[in-house]
C-alpha positions in Angstrom: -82.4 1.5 -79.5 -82.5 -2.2 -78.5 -84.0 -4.7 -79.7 -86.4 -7.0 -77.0 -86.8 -10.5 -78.1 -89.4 -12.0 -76.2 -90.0 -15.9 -75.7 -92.4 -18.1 -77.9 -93.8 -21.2 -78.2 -96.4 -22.6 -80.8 -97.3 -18.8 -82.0 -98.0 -18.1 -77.7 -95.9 -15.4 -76.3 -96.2 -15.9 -72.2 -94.8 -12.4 -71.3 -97.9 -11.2 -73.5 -100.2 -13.3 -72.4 -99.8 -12.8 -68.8 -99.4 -8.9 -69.5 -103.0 -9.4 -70.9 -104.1 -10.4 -67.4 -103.5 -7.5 -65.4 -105.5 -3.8 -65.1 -104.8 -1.3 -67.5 -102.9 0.8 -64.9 -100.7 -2.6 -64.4 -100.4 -3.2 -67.9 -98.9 0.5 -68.8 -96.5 0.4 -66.0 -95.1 -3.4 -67.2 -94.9 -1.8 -71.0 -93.2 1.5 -69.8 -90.5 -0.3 -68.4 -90.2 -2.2 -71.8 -90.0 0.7 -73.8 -87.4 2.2 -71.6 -84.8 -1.1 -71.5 -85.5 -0.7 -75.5 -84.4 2.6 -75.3 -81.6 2.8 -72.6 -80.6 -1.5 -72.6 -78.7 -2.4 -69.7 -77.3 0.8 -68.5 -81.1 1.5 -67.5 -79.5 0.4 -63.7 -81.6 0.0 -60.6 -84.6 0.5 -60.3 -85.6 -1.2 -63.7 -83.6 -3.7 -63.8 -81.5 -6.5 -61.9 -78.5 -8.8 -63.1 -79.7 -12.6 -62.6 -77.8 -14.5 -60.5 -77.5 -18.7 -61.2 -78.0 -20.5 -63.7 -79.1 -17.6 -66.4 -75.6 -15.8 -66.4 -75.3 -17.6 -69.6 -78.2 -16.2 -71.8 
């Protein structure tokens, strides 16, 4: 299992708060494909995930 650090500033979490925004049906999708780069980290592959390209190859 992998651990998923997520961004925050000031106590505010942006990937939260924007997944707070969206429908219900939205919201499960976006935290299924959480729980499954958790589970399976970048050998998930394509569909769910995408290398970055520019200036984030460093992260």
């Amino acid at each position: 299992m992998f651990e998923i650090e997520y961004y925050e500033e000031n106590n505010k979490c942006p990937v939260f708060d924007f997944i707070k925004t969206l429908s219900p049906k939205e919201q499960a999708k976006i935290l299924r494909e959480i729980d499954l780069l958790a589970e399976f980290g970048l050998s998930l592959g394509l569909p769910h995930i995408k290398k970055l390209q520019g200036p984030f190859n460093n992260l």
